[in-house]
Each structure stands twice: as structure tokens, then as C-alpha cells.
C-alpha positions in Angstrom: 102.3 128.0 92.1 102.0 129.1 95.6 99.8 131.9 97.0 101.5 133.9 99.7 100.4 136.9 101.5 102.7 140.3 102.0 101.1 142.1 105.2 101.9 145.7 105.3 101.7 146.5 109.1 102.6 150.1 108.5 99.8 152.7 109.6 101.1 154.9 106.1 100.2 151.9 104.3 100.7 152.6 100.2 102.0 155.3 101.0 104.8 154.9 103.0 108.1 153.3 103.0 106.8 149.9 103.8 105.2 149.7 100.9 108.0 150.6 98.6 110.0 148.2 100.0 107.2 145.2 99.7 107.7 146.5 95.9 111.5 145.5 96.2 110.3 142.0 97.6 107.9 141.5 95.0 110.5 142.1 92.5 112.5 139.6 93.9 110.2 136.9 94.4 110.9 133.6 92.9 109.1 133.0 90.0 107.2 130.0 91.3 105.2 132.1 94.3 102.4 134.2 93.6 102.2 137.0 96.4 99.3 138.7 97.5 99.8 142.4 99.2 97.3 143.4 102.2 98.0 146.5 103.2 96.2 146.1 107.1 96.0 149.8 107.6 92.7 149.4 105.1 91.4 146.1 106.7 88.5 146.8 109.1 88.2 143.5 110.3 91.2 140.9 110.5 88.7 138.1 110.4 87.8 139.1 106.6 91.1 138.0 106.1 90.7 134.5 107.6 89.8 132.9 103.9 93.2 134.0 102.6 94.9 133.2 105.6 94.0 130.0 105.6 94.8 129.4 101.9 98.4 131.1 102.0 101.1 128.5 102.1 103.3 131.8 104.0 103.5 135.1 104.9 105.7 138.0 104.6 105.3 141.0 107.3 106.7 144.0 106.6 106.5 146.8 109.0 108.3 150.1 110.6 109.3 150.5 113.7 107.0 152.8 116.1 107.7 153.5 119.3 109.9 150.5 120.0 107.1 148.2 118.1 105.2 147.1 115.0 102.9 149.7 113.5 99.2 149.7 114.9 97.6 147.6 111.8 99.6 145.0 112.6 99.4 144.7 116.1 95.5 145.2 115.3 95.7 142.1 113.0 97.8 140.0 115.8 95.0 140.9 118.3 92.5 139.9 116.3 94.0 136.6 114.4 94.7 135.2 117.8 91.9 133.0 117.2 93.8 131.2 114.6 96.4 130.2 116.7 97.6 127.0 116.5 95.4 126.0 113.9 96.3 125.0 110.4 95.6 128.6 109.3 99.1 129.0 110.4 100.5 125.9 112.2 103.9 125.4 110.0 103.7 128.1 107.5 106.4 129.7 107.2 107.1 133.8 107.5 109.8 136.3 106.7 110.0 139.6 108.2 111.4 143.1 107.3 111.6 145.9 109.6 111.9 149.4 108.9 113.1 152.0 111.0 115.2 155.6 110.9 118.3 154.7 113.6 117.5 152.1 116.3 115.0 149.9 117.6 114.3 147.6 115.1 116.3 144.8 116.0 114.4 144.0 118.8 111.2 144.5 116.6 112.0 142.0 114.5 113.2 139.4 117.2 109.6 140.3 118.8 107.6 139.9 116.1 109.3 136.6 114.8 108.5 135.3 118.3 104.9 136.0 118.2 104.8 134.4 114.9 106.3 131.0 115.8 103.7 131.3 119.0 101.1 131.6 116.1 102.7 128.3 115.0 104.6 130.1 111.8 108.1 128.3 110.7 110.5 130.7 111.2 113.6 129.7 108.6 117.1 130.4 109.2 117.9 133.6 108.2 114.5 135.1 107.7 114.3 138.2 108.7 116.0 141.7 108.0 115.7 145.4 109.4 116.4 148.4 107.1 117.2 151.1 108.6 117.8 155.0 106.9 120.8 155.3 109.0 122.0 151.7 107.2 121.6 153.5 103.9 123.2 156.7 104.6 126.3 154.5 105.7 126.5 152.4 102.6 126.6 155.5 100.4 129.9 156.4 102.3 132.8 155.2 100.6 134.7 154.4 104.0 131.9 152.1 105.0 132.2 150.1 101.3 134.6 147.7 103.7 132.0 147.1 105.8 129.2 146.7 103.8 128.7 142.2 104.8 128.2 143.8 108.2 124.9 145.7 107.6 121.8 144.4 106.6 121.1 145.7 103.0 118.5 145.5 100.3 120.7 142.5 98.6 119.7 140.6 101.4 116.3 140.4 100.1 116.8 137.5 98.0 118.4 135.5 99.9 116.1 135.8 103.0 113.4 134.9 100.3 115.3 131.8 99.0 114.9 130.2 102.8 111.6 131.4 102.5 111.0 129.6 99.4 112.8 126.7 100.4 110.5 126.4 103.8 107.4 126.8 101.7 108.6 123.0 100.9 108.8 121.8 104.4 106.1 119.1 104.9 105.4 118.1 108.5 102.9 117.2 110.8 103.0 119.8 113.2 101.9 119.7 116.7 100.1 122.2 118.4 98.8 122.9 121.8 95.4 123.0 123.1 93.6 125.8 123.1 90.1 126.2 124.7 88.2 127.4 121.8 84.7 127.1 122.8 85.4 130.1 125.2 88.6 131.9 124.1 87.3 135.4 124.8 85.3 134.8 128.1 85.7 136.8 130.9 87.4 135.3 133.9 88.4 138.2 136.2 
């Protein structure tokens, strides 16, 4: 069985609507992955994390949308993990992500964030990320939009995104990655 971590980037953490949709994923998981929630808005310092980072075989981030970005524990936990770039903690892992927001914005979130991840060295699968918007589910309550409905991202697009997710979990390659000065990552140079 494989251990994966859900990252909860919202700043409402349990509490919020990130969290009750990380339920909807967990209910959806394939049987064979065991998931791990970390909800970041409780994590003091990312490196704590580094143990289970490194044993994850993936990652799911799951986030809203604040002020055309990720929420603050998770750009907290990017900041800070940026010492495990390109190392095996993350070098061909591979990640899903799902966006929240109320109307607009998320999009580019999610195209953002999936960037950032393959700079991390994440596998980013085909088809891997979603963004659920409020406005999205007012719609698809409306019978007129019923015709629609393979146009907007919905919660039944969970499962799928989470079968390429599984089926990346299998990838095995030996991954390049660039080098990074380690030795004096942080050191001033202005």
C-alpha cells in the first residue's frame, strides 16, 4: 500500500471548505493508497514535515483561491520546502491539485501551482488537476445548464483525476534533476 500526503493549504484549515472537499477525495481514493491529511495551517515548521515528505510516494494539494493565489499555509510550506527541491523528496512523485474558489481566479491558481510543483520536480499526470468553484455548483443545480454539465469541472471529476494519479504512482524512472548549490542555498548575495 502506498502512503500519500493530502496538504490542506487553506488558512481555515478543518474548518473550511478545503477540508470538506479533501473528505470527498478521501472517499474516492483507490483502495490501494493510504492518504495522510496535513492540514498546513497547524504546521509551525514545514521542515517537521520533511520525514513524511520524503516517505510519500505523492501528494495531493488542495487549496482555495485568495487574492488571485494559494492560501498562506501553503505558500508558507512552498517557501520553506524549497530546500527539497530537486531531491528525491520530490523528484518524480507525482501530485494532483484541487482548487477552490467562489467565481474566478482559480484557473490560473491551479496552472501556477502545478508549475511550481513540477519545478519541485513533482510528475504532473495528464489530467490532474481541478478547480471547484461555488459559482460551478450553483450552475449545475440549474436545469438549463444539465446540457452543459461535461463543460464544468465537477465533483465527479474527482475519481478520475485520482485514477491518473494512481496510475503515476506507478511510473518508475530515473529522473534527472539540476544542480542546486546546497551547501549555501540561503546565503546572502546582495
Amino acid at each position: 500500500m502506498k502512503t500519500i500526503l493530502i496538504l490542506n493549504g487553506s488558512p481555515s484549515g478543518e474548518k473550511g471548505n478545503s477540508n470538506r472537499l479533501i473528505k470527498i477525495i478521501q472517499k474516492n481514493l483507490p483502495t490501494s493508497l493510504k492518504a495522510k491529511v496535513i492540514h498546513l495551517s497547524k504546521v509551525k515548521k514545514t521542515s517537521s514535515l520533511y520525514k513524511d515528505i520524503a516517505q510519500a510516494s505523492g501528494f495531493i494539494f488542495v487549496t482555495g483561491t485568495y487574492w488571485d493565489s494559494w492560501g498562506s499555509p501553503l505558500q508558507k510550506f512552498l517557501e520553506e520546502a524549497t530546500d527539497l527541491e530537486g531531491t528525491e523528496s520530490f523528484v518524480g512523485k507525482p501530485s494532483a491539485v484541487f482548487v477552490l474558489n467562489h467565481s474566478v481566479g482559480g484557473k490560473a491558481v491551479l496552472s501556477r501551482l502545478q508549475g511550481v510543483l513540477s519545478t519541485f520536480g513533482c510528475l504532473i499526470p495528464p489530467m490532474s488537476g481541478m478547480v471547484y468553484s461555488l459559482v460551478t455548483s450553483l450552475a449545475l443545480k440549474n436545469s438549463l445548464s444539465k446540457k452543459y454539465k461535461d463543460d464544468f469541472w465537477s465533483l465527479d471529476d474527482i475519481s478520475m483525476i485520482l485514477e491518473n494519479f494512481e496510475l503515476a504512482l506507478n511510473i518508475k524512472t530515473k529522473w534527472k534533476s539540476w544542480l542546486v548549490d546546497r551547501k549555501n542555498f540561503r546565503k546572502n548575495w546582495v
